[in-house]
C-alpha positions in Angstrom: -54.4 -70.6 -202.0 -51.9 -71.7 -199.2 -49.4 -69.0 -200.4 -51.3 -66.3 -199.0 -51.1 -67.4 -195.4 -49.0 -65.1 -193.7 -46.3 -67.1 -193.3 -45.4 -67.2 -196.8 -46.0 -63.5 -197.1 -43.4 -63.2 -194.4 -46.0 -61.4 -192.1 -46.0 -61.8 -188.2 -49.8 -60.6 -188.4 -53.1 -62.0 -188.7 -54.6 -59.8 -191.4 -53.3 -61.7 -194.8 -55.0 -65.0 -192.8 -58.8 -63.2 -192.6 -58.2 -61.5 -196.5 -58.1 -65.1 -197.6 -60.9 -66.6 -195.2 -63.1 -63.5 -196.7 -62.1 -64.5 -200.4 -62.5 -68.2 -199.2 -66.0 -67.4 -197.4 -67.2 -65.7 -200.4 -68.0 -68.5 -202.5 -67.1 -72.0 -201.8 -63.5 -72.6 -202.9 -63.3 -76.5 -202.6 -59.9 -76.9 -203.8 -58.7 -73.8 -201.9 -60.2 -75.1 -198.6 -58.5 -78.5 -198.9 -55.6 -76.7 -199.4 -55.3 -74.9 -196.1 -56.9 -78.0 -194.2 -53.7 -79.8 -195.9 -51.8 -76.9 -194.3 -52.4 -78.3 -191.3 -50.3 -81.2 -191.4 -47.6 -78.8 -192.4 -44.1 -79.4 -190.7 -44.1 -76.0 -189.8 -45.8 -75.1 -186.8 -46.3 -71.2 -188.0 -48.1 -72.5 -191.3 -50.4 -74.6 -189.4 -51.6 -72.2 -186.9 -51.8 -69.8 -189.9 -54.4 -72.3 -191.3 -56.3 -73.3 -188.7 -56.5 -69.5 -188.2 -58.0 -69.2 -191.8 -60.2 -72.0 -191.5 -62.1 -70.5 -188.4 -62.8 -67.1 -189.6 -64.0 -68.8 -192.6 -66.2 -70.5 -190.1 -67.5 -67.7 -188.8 -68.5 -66.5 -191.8 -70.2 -69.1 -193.5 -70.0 -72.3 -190.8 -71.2 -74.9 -193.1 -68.3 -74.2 -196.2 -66.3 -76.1 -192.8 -68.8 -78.9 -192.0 -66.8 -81.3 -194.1 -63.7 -80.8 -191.9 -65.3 -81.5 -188.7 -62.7 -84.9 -187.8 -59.8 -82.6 -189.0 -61.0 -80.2 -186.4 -61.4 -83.3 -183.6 -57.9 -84.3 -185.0 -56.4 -80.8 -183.7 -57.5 -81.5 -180.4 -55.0 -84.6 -180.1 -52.5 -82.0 -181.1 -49.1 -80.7 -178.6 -49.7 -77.3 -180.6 -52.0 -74.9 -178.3 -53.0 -72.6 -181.4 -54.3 -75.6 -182.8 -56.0 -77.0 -180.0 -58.0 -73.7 -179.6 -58.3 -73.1 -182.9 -59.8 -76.0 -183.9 -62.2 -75.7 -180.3 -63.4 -72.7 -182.3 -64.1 -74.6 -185.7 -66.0 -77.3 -183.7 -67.8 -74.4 -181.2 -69.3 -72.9 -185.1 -71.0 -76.2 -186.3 -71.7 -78.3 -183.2 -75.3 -78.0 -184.3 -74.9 -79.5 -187.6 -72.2 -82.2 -186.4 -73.7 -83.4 -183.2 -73.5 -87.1 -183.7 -69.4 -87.0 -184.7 -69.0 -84.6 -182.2 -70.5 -86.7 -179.5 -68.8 -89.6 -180.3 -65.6 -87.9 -179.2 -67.2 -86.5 -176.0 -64.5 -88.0 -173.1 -62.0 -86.3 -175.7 -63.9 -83.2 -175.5 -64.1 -83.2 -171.8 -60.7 -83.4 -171.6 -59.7 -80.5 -173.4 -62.5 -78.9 -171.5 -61.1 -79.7 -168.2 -57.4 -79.3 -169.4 -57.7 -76.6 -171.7 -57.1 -73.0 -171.4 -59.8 -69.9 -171.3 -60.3 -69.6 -175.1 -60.7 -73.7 -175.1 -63.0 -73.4 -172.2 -65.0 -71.0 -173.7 -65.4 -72.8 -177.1 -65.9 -76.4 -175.1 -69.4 -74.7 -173.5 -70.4 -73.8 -177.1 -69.3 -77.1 -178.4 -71.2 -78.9 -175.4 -74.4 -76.9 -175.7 -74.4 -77.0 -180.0 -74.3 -80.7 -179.7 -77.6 -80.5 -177.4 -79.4 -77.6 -180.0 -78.3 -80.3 -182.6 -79.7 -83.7 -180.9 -81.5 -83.4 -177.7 -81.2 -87.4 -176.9 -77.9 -86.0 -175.8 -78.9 -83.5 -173.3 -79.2 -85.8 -170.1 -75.5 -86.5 -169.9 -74.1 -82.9 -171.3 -76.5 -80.3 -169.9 -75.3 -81.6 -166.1 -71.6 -80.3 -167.2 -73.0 -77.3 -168.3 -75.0 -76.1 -165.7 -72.0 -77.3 -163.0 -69.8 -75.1 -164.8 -72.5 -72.1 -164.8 -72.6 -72.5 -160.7 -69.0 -73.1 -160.5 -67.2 -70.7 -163.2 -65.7 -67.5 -162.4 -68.2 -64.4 -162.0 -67.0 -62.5 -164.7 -67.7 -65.4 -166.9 -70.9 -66.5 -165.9 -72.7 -63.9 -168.3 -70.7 -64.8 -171.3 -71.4 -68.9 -170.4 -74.7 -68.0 -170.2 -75.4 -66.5 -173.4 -73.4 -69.8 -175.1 -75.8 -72.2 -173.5 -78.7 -70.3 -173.7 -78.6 -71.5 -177.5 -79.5 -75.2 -176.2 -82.0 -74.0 -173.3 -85.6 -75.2 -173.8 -88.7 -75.4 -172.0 -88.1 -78.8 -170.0 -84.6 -77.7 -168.9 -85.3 -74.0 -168.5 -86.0 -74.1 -165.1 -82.6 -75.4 -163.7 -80.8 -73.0 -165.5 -82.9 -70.0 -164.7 -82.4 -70.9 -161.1 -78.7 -71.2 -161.1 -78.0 -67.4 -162.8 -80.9 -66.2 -160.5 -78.4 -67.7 -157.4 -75.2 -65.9 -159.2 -76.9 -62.6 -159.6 -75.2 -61.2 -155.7 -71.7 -62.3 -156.9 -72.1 -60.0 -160.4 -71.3 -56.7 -161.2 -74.2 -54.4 -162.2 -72.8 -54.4 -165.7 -72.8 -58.5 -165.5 -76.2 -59.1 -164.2 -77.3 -56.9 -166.5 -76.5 -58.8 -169.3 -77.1 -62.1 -167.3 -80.9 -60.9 -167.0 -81.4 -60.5 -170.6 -80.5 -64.1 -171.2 -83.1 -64.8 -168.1 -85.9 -62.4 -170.1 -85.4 -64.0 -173.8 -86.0 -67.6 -172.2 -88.9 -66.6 -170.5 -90.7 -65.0 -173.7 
């Protein structure tokens, strides 16, 4: 399967990568999936952001065919290459739910790439941070504290799109806070952003 990255079809493009995640995501290809995870101890930098690539629109196409990978995907964020450092942020951001315990026991590592990281890591850290807490809520006192600091802190223009990412780990006991801090953001947001900001407000009050 590793021959139909786009590397060795000497493309420059992405679109021979998501052909094979779709034949990949169609029915679980074992033996293909190890092969591109394999990929990703490639020599060749190009190869292995072409499968980390593959491996994460599988991901978002059926999350669970890359639960078995979960500590290759914590591998890549020890890596130098930024591709695979947000590529594999990604990965982690699809099955946080489902991996909560492993993910959590390589939170100060998380953090870091969090605080270090660029936009598409930051991004993918908040869904990382708030899958872990949908996953196992005995670890929502020490994570929902980052999340709602970063909510009050981050950027208008991102504060809609963090707040739909945690809203997947917002419940009734910690609703409150939450609700509170995008209420206070709403005078810093576009029309267009506290629109969407408000529908995350409305679905948690239901």
């Amino acid at each position: 399967m590793i021959e139909k990255i786009a590397f060795y079809q000497n493309r420059t493009d992405d679109t021979p990568n998501v052909e094979l995640a779709e034949v990949l995501a169609k029915k679980r290809n074992e033996k293909g999936l190890q092969e591109i995870v394999n990929g990703l101890h490639d020599d060749n930098k190009d190869v292995v952001n072409d499968c980390i690539k593959v491996l994460y629109e599988v991901g978002y196409r059926n999350p669970d065919y890359i639960e078995p990978y979960v500590h290759e995907f914590l591998a890549g964020l020890k890596s130098r290459n930024n591709r695979l450092i947000w590529g594999s942020c990604i990965a982690l951001s699809l099955i946080a739910d489902k991996k909560s315990d492993e993910l959590y026991k390589e939170i100060d590592l998380i953090k870091k790439i969090y605080e270090s990281g660029t936009v598409i890591t930051t991004d993918n850290c908040i869904s990382i941070f708030s899958g872990i807490i949908k996953g196992n809520s005995k670890y929502e006192k020490s994570i929902f504290p980052i999340l709602m600091k970063h909510i009050e802190n981050c950027r208008p223009k991102e504060v809609a799109q963090h707040a739909e990412r945690i809203s997947i780990c917002i419940n009734g006991k910690n609703s409150k806070k939450f609700i509170e801090i995008l209420s206070s953001r709403m005078e810093t947001l576009s029309d267009a952003q506290a629109k969407r900001v408000k529908k995350v407000i409305d679905s948690i009050e239901k």
